[in-house]
N, CA, C and O atoms as a GROMACS GRO file, in nm:
protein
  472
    1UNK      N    1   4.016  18.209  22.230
    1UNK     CA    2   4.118  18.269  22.148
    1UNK      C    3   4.255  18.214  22.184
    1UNK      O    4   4.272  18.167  22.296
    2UNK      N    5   4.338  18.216  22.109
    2UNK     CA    6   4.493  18.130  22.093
    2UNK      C    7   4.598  18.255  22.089
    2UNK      O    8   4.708  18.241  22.034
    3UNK      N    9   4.558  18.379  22.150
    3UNK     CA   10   4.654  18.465  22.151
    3UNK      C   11   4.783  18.463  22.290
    3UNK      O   12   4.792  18.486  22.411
    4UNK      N   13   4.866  18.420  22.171
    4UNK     CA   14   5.032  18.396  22.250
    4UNK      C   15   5.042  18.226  22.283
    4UNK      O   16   5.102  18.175  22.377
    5UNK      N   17   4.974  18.166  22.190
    5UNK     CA   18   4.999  18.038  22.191
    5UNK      C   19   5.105  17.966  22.080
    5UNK      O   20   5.065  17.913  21.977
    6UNK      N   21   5.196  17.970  22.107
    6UNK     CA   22   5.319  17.915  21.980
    6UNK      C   23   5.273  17.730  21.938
    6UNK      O   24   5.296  17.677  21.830
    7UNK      N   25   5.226  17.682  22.024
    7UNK     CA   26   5.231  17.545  22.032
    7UNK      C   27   5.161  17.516  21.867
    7UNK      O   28   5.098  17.618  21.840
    8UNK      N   29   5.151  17.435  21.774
    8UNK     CA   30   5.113  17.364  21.680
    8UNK      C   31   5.044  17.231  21.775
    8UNK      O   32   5.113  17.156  21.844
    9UNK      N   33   4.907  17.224  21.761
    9UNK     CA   34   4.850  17.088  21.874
    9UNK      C   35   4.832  16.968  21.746
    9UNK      O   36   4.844  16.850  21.776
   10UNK      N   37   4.801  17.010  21.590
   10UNK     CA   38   4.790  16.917  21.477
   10UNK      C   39   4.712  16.825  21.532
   10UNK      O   40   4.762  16.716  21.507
   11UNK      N   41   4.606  16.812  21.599
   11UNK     CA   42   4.527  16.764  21.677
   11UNK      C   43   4.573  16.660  21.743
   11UNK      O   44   4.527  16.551  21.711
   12UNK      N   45   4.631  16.664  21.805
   12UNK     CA   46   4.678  16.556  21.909
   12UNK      C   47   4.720  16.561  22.035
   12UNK      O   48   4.739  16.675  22.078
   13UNK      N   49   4.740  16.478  22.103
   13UNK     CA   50   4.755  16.512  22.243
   13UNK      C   51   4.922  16.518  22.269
   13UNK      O   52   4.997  16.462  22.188
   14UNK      N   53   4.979  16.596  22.400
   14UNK     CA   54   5.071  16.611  22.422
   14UNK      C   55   5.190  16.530  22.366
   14UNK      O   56   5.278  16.568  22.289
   15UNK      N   57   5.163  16.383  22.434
   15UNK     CA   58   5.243  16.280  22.394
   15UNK      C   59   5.261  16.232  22.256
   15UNK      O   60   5.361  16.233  22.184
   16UNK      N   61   5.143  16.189  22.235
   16UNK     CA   62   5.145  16.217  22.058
   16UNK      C   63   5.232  16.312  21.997
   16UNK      O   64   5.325  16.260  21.937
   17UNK      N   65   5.230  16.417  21.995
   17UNK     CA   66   5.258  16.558  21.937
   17UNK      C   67   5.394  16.541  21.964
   17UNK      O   68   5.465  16.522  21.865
   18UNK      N   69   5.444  16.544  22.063
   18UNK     CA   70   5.563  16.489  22.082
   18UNK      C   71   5.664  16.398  22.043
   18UNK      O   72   5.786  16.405  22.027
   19UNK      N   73   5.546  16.283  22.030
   19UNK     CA   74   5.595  16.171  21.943
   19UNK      C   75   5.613  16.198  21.784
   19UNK      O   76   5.695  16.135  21.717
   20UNK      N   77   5.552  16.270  21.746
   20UNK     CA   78   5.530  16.319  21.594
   20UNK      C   79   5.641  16.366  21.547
   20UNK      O   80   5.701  16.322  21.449
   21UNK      N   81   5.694  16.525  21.666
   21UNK     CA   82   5.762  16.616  21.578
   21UNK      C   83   5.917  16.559  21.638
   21UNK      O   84   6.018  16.629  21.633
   22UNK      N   85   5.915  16.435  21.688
   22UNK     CA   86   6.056  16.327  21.726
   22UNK      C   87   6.070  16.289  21.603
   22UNK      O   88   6.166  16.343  21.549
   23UNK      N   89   5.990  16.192  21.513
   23UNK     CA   90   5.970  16.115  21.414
   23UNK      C   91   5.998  16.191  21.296
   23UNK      O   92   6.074  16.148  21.210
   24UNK      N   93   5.939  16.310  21.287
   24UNK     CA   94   5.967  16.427  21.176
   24UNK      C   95   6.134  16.513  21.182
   24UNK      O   96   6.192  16.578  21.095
   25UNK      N   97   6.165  16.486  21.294
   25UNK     CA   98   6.304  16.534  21.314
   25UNK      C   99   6.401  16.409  21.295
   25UNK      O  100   6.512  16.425  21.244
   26UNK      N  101   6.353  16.277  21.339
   26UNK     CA  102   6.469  16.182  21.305
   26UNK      C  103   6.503  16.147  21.148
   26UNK      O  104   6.608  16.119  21.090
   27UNK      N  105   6.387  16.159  21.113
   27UNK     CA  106   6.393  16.165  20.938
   27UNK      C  107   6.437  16.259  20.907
   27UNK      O  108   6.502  16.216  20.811
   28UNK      N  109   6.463  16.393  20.910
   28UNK     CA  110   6.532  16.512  20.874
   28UNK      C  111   6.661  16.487  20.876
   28UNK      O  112   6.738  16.504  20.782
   29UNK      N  113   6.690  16.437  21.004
   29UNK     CA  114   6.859  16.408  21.088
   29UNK      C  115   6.881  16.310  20.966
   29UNK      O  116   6.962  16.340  20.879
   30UNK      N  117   6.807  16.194  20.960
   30UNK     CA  118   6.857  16.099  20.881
   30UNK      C  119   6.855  16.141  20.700
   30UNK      O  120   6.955  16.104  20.639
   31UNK      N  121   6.792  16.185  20.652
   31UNK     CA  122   6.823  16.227  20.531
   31UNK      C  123   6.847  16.328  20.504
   31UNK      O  124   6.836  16.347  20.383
   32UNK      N  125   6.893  16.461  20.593
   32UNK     CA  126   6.894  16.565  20.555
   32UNK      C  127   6.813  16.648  20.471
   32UNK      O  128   6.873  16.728  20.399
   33UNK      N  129   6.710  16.644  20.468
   33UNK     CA  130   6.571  16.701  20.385
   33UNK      C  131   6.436  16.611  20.346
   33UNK      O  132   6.435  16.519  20.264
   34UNK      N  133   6.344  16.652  20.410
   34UNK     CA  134   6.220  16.574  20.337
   34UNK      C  135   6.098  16.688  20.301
   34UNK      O  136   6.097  16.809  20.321
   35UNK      N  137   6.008  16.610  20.247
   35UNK     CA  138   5.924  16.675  20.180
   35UNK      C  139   5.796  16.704  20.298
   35UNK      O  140   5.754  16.591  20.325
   36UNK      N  141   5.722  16.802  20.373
   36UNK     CA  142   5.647  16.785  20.445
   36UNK      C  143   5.575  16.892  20.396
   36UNK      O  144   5.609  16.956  20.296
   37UNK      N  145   5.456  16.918  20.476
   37UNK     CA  146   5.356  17.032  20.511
   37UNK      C  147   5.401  17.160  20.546
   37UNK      O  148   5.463  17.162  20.652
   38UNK      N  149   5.390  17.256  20.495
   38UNK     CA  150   5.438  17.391  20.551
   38UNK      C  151   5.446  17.427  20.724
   38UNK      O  152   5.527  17.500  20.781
   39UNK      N  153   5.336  17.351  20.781
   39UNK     CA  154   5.301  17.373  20.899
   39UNK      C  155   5.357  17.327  21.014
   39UNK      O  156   5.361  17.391  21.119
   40UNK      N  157   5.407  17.202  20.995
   40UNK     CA  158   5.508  17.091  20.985
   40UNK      C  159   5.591  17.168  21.001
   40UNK      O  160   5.625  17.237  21.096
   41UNK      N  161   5.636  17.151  20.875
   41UNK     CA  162   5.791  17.224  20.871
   41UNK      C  163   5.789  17.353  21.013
   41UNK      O  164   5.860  17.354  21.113
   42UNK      N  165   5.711  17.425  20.984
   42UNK     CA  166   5.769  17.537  21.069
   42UNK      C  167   5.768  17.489  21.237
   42UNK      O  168   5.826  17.565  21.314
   43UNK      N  169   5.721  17.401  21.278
   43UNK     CA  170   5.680  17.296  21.412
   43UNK      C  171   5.856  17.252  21.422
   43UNK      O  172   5.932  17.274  21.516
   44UNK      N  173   5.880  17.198  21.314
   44UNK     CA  174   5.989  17.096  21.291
   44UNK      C  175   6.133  17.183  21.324
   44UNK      O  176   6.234  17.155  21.388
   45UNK      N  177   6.086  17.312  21.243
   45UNK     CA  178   6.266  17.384  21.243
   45UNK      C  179   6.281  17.459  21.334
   45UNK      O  180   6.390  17.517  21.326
   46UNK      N  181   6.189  17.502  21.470
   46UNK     CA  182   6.251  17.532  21.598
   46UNK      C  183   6.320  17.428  21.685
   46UNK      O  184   6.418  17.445  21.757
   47UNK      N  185   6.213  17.260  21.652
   47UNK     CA  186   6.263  17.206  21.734
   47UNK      C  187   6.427  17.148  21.760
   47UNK      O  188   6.490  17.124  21.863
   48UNK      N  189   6.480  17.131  21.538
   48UNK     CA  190   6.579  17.078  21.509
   48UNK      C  191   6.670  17.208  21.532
   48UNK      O  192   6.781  17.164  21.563
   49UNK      N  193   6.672  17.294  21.531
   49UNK     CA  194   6.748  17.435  21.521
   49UNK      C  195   6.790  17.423  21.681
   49UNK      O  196   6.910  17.417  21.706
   50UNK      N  197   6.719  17.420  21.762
   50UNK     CA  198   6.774  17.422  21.929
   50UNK      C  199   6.822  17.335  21.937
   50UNK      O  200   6.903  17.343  22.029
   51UNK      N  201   6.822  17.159  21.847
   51UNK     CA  202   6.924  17.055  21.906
   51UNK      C  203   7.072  17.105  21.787
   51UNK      O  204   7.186  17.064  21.813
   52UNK      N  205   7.057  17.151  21.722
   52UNK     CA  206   7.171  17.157  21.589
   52UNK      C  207   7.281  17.309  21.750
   52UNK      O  208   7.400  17.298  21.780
   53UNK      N  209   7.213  17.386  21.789
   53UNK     CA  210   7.256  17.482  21.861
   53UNK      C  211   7.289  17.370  22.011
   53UNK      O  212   7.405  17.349  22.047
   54UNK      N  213   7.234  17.343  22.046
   54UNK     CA  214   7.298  17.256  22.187
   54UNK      C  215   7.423  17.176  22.072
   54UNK      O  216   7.525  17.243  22.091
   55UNK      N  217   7.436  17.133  22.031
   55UNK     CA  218   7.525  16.996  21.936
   55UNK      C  219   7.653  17.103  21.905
   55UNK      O  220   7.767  17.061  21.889
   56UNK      N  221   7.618  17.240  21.899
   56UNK     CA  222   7.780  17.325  21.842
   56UNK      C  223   7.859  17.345  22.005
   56UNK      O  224   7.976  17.383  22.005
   57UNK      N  225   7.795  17.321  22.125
   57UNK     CA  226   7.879  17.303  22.276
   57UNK      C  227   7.989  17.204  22.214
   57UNK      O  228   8.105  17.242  22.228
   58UNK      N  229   7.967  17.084  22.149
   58UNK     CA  230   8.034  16.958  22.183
   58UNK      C  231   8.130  16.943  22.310
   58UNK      O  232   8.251  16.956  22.329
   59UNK      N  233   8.013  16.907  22.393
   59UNK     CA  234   8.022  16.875  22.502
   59UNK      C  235   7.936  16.715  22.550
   59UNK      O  236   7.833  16.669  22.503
   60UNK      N  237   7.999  16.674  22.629
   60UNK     CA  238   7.953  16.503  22.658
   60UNK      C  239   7.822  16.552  22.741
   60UNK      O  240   7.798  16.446  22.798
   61UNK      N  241   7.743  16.623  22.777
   61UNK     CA  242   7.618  16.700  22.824
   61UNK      C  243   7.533  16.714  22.709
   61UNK      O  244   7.422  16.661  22.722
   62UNK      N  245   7.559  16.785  22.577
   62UNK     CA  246   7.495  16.806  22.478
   62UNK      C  247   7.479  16.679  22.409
   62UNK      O  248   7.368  16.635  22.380
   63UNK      N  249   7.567  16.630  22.388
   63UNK     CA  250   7.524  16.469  22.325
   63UNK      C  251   7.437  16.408  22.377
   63UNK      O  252   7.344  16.374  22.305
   64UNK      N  253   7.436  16.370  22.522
   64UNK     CA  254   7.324  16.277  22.581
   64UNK      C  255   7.202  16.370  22.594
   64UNK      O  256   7.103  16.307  22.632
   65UNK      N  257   7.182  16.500  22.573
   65UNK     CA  258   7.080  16.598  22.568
   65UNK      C  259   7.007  16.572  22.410
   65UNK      O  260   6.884  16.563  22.401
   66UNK      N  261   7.086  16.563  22.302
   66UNK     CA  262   7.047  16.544  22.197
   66UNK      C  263   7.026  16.398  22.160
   66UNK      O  264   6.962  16.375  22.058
   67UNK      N  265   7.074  16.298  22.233
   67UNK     CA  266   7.075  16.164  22.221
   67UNK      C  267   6.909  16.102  22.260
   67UNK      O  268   6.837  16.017  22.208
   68UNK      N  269   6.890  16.222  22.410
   68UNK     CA  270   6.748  16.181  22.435
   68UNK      C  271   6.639  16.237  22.386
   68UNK      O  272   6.525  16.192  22.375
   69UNK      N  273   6.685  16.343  22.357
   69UNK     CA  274   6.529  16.441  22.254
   69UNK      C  275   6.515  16.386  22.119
   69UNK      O  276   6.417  16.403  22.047
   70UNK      N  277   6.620  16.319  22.089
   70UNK     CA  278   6.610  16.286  21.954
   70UNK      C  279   6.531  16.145  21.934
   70UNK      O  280   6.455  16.109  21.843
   71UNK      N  281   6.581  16.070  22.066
   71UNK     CA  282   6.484  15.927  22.090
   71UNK      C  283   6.573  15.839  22.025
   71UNK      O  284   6.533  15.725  22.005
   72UNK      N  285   6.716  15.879  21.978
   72UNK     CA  286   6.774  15.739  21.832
   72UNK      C  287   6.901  15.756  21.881
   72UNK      O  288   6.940  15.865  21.838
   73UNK      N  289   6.992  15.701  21.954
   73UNK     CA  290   7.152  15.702  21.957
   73UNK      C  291   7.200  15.757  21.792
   73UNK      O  292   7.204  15.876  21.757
   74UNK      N  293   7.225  15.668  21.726
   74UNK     CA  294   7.281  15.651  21.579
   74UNK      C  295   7.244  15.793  21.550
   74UNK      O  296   7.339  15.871  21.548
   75UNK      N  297   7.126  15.845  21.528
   75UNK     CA  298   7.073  15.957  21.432
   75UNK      C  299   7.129  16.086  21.568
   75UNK      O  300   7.190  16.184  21.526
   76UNK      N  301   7.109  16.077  21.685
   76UNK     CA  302   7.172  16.170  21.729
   76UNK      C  303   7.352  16.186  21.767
   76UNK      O  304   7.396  16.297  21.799
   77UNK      N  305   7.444  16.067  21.758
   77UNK     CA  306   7.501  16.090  21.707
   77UNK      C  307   7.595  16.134  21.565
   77UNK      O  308   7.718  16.137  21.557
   78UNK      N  309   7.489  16.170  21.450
   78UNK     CA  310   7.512  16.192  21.290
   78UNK      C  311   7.470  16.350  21.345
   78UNK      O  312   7.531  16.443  21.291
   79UNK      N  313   7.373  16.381  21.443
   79UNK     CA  314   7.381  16.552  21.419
   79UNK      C  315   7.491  16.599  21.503
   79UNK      O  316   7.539  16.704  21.461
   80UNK      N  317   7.540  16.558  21.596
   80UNK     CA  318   7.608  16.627  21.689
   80UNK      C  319   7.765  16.602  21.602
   80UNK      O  320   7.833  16.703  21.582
   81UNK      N  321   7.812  16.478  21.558
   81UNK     CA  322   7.953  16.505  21.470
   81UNK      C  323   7.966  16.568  21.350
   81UNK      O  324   8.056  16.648  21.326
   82UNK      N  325   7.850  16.522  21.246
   82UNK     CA  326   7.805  16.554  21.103
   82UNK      C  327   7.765  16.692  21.129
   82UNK      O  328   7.845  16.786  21.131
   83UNK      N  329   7.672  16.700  21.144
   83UNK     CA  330   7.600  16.804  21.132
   83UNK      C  331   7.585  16.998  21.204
   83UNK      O  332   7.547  17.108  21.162
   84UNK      N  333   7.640  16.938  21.326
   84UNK     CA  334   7.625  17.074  21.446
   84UNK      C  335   7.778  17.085  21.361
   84UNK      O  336   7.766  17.107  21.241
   85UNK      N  337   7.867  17.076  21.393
   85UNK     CA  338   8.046  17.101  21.319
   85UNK      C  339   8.020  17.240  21.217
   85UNK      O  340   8.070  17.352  21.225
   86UNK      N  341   7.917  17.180  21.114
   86UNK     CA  342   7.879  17.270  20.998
   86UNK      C  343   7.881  17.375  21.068
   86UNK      O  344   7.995  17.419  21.078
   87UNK      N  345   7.797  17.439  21.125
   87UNK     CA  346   7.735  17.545  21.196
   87UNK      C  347   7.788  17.610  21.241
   87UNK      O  348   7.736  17.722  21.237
   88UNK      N  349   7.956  17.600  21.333
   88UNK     CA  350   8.030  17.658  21.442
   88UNK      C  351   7.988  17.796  21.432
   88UNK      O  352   7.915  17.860  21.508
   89UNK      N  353   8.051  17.837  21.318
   89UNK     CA  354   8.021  17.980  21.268
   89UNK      C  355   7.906  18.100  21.223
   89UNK      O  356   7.905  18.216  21.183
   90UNK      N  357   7.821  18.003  21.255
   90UNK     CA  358   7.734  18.045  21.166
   90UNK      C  359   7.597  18.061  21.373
   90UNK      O  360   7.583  17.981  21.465
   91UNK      N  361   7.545  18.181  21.352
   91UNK     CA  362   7.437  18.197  21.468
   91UNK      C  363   7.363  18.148  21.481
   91UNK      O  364   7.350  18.100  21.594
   92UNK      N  365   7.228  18.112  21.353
   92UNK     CA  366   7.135  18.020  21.382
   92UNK      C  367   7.072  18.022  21.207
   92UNK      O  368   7.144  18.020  21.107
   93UNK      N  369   6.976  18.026  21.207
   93UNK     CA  370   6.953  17.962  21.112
   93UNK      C  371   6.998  17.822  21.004
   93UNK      O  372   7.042  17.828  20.889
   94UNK      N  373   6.975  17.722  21.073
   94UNK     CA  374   7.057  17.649  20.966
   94UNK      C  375   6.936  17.538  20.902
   94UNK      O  376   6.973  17.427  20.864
   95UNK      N  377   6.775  17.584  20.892
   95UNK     CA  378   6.733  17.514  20.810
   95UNK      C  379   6.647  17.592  20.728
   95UNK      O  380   6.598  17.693  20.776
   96UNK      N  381   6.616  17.552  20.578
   96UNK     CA  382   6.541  17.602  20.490
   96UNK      C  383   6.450  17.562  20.430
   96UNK      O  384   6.449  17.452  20.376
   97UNK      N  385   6.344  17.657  20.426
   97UNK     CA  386   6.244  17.576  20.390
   97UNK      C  387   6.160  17.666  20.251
   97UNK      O  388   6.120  17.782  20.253
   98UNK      N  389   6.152  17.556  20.127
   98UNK     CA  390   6.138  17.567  20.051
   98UNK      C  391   6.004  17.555  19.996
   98UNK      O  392   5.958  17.441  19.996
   99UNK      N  393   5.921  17.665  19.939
   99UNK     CA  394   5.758  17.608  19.934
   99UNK      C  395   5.743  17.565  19.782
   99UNK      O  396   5.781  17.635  19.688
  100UNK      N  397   5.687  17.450  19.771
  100UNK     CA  398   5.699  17.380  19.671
  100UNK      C  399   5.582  17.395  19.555
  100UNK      O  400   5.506  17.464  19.623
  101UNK      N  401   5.528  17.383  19.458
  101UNK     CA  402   5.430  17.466  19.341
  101UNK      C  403   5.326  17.403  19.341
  101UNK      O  404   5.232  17.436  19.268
  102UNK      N  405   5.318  17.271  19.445
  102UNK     CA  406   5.205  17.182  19.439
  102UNK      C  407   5.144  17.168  19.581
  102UNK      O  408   5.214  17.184  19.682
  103UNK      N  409   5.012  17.138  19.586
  103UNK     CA  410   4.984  17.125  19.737
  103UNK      C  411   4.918  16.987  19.768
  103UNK      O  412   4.852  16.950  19.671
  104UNK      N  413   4.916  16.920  19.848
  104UNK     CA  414   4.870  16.768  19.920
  104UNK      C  415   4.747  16.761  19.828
  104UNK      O  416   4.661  16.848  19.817
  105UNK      N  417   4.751  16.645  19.765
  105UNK     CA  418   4.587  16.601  19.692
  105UNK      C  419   4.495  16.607  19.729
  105UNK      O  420   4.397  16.653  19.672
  106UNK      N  421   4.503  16.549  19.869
  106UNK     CA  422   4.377  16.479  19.956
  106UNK      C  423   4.299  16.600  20.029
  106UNK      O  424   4.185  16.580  20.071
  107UNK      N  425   4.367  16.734  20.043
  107UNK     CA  426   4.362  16.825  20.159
  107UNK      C  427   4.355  16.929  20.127
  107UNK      O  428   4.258  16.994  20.166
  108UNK      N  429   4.442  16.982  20.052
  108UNK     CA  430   4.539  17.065  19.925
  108UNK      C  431   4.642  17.160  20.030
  108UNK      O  432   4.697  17.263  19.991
  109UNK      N  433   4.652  17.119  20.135
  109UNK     CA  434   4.759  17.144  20.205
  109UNK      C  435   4.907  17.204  20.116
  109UNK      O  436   4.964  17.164  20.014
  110UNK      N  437   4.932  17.323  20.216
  110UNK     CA  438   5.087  17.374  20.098
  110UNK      C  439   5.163  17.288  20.136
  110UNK      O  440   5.146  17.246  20.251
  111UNK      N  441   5.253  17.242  20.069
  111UNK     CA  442   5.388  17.134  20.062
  111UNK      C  443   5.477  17.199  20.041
  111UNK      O  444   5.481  17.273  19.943
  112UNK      N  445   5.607  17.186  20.159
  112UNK     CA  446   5.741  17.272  20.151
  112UNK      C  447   5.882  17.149  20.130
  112UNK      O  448   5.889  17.026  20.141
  113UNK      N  449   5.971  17.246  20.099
  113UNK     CA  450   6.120  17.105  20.158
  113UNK      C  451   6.120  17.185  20.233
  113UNK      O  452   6.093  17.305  20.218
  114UNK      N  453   6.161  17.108  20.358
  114UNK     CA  454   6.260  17.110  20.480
  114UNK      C  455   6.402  17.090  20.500
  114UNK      O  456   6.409  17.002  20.586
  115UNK      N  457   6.526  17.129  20.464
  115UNK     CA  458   6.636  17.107  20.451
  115UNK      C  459   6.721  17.194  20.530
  115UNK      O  460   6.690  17.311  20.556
  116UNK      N  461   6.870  17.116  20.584
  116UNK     CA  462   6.978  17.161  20.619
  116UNK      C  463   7.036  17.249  20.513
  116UNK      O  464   7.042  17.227  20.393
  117UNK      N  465   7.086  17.378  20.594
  117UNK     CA  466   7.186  17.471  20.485
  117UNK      C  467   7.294  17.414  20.438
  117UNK      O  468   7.316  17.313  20.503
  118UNK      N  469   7.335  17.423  20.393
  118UNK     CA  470   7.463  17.372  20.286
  118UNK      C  471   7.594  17.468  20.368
  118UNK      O  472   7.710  17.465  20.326
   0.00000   0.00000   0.00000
């Protein structure tokens, strides 16, 4: 039984998994919304929500904190100037996720957007 297990494993191993929800967050950072899996998504918006919340310190600590979780200089500097700024005011929530009327062909998986608040 998986009672009190938060982790999403999407079958893969640590590193993998890791590697995944990096890749799913640098694309977020970089376009500000993509189209993913419901399941996904919800994996995705704790992890981006705690770097968007370290990034409102702006502090030279939080940058290289978000510089390395993020795995991308460039894309972690676009959340910490661009993006965390938005937020000052605001407690947490700053992504939304939208469930979309169609589900994955292959799977039939639900399909959500993932997006920054406005």
């Amino acid at each position: 039984m998986r009672h009190h297990k938060k982790v999403k494993k999407f079958h893969r191993k640590r590193g993998q998994r890791r590697a995944f929800i990096k890749v799913l967050a640098q694309n977020l950072v970089r376009d500000e919304k993509i189209e993913t899996t419901k399941t996904r998504a919800k994996a995705l918006r704790s992890f981006v929500e705690r770097l968007v919340t370290l990034g409102k310190k702006q502090t030279l600590a939080a940058r290289r904190l978000i510089i390395s979780r993020l795995g991308n200089k460039k894309l972690g500097n676009k959340l910490f100037d661009e993006i965390a700024p938005r937020y000052l005011n605001r407690r947490g929530g700053y992504l939304k996720i939208t469930n979309l009327a169609k589900n994955r062909k292959r799977d039939a998986a639900p399909m959500v957007i993932l997006e920054f608040i406005k």
